[in-house]
C-alpha positions as a LaTeX table, in Angstrom:
\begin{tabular}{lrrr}
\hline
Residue & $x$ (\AA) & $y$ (\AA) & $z$ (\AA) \\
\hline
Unk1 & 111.61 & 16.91 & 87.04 \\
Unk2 & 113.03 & 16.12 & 83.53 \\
Unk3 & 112.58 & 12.45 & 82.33 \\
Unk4 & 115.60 & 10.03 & 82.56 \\
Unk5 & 118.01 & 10.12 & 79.66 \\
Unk6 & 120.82 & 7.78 & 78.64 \\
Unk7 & 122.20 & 4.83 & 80.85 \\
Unk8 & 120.32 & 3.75 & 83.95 \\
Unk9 & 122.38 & 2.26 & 86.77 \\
Unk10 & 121.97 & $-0.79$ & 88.98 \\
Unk11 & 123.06 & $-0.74$ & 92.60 \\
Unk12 & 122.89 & $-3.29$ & 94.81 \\
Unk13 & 124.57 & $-4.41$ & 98.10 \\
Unk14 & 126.65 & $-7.44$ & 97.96 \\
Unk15 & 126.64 & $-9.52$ & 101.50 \\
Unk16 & 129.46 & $-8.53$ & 103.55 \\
Unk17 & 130.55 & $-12.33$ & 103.75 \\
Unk18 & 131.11 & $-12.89$ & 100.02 \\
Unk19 & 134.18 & $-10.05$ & 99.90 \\
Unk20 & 135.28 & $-10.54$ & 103.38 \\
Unk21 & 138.82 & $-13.00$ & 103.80 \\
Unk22 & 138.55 & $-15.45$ & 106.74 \\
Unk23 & 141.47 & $-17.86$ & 107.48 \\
Unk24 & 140.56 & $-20.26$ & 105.30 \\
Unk25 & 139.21 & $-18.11$ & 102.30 \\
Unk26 & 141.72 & $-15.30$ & 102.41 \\
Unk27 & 141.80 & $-14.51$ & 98.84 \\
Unk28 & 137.92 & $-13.02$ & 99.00 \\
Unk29 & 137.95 & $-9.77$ & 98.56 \\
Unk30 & 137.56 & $-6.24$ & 95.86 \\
Unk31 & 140.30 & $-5.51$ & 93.86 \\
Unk32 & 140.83 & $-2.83$ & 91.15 \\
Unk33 & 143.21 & $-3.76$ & 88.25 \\
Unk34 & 144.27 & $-2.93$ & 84.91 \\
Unk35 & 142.78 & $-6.12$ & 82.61 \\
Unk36 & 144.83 & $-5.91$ & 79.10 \\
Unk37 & 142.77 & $-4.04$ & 76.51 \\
Unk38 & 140.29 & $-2.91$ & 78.99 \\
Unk39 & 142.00 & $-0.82$ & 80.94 \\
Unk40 & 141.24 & $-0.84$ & 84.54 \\
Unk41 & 138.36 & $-2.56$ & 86.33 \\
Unk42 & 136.53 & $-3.62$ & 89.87 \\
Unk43 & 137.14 & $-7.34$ & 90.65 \\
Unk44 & 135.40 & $-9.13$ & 93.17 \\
Unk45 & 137.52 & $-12.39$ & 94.36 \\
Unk46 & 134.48 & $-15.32$ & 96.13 \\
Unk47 & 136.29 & $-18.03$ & 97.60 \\
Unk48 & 132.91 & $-20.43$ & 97.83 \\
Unk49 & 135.39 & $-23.24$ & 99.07 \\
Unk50 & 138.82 & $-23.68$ & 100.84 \\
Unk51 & 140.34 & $-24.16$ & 97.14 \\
Unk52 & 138.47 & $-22.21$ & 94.44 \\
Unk53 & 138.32 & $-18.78$ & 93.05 \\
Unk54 & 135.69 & $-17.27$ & 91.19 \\
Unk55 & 136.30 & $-13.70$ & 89.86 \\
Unk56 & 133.52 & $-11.71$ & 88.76 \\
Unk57 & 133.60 & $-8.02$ & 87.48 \\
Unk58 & 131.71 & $-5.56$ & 89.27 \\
Unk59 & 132.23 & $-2.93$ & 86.40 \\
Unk60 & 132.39 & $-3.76$ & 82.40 \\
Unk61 & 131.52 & $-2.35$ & 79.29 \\
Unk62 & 133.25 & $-1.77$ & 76.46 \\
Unk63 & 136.64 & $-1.55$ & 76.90 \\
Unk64 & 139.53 & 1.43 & 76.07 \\
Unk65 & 139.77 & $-0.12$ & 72.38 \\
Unk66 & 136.46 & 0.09 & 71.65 \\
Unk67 & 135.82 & $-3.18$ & 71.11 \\
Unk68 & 133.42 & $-5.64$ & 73.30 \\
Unk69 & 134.07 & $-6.58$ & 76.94 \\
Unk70 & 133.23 & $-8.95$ & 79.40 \\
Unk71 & 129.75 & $-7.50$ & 81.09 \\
Unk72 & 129.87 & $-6.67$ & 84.87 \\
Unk73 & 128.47 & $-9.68$ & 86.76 \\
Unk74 & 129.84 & $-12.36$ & 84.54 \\
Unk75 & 133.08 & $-14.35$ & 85.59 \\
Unk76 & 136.44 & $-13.36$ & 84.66 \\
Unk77 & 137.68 & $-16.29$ & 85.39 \\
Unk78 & 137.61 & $-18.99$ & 87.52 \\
Unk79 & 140.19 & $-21.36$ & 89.26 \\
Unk80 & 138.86 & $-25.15$ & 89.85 \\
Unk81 & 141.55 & $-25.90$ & 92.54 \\
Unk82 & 143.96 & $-23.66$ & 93.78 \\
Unk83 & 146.39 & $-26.97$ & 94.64 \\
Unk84 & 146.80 & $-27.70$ & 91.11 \\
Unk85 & 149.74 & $-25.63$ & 90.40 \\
Unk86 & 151.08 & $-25.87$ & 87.02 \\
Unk87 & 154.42 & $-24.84$ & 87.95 \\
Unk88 & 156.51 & $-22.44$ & 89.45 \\
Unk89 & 156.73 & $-18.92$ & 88.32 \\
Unk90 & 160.73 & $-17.67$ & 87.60 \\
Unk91 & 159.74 & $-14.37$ & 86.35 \\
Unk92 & 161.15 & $-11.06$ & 87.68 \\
Unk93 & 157.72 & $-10.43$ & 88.92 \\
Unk94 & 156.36 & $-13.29$ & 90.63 \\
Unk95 & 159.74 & $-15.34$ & 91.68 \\
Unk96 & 158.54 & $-18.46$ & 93.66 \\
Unk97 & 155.11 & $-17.79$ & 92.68 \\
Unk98 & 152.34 & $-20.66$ & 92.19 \\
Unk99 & 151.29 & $-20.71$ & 88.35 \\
Unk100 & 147.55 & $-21.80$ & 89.01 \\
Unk101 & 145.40 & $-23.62$ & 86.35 \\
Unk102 & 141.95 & $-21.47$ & 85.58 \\
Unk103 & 139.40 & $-21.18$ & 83.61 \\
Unk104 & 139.12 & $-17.71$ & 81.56 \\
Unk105 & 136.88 & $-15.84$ & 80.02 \\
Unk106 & 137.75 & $-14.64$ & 76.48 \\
Unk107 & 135.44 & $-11.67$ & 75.47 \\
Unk108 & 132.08 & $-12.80$ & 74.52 \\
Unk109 & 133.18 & $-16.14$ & 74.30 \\
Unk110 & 132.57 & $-19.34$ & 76.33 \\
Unk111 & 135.42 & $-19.93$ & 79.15 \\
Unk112 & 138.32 & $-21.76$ & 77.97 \\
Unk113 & 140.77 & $-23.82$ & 80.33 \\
Unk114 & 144.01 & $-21.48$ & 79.96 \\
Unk115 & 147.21 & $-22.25$ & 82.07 \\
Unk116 & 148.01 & $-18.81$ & 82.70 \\
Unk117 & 145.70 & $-16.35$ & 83.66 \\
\hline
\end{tabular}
């Protein structure tokens, strides 16, 4: 058998209960999306409490620009309260939408407290 070359890979299994929704934590769950300048990556959405979010990325690297990303297993951001709403969204998009304050990670840097996430 020929040695290992290159990138090893880490698999675990993540408890059924942190990605599962329940009614009063139905925003847990594992989403794919496109996250700007990094093109598209696995989200996992804990809802520890009735009002908080944390996101954490299941898949990272660096990103389609080449430049550094936010590491799988770190936060992507996190929302403190999910009553706190900021305001409400008019965009085309999201009309009648809750704009929620969070917490996000910038690349490499510490999280900053961003309005819009």
């Amino acid at each position: 058998m020929a040695p290992l070359r290159g990138e090893l890979e880490t698999f675990s299994a993540i408890p059924e209960a942190w990605y599962t929704p329940t009614a009063s934590r139905p925003y847990r769950g594992i989403f794919v999306g496109e996250v700007v300048n990094c093109g598209y990556q696995t989200v996992m959405f804990l809802q520890p409490t009735d009002t908080r979010i944390e996101a954490v990325k299941l898949t990272g690297g660096p990103n389609a620009t080449g430049g550094p990303d936010i590491p799988r297993g770190e936060f992507l951001f996190v929302v403190g309260d999910l009553r706190d709403t900021v305001r409400i969204a008019d965009e085309a998009e999201w009309p009648g939408a809750h704009v929620i304050r969070a917490a996000a990670r910038v690349t490499e840097r510490s999280m900053k407290t961003v309005e819009q996430c």
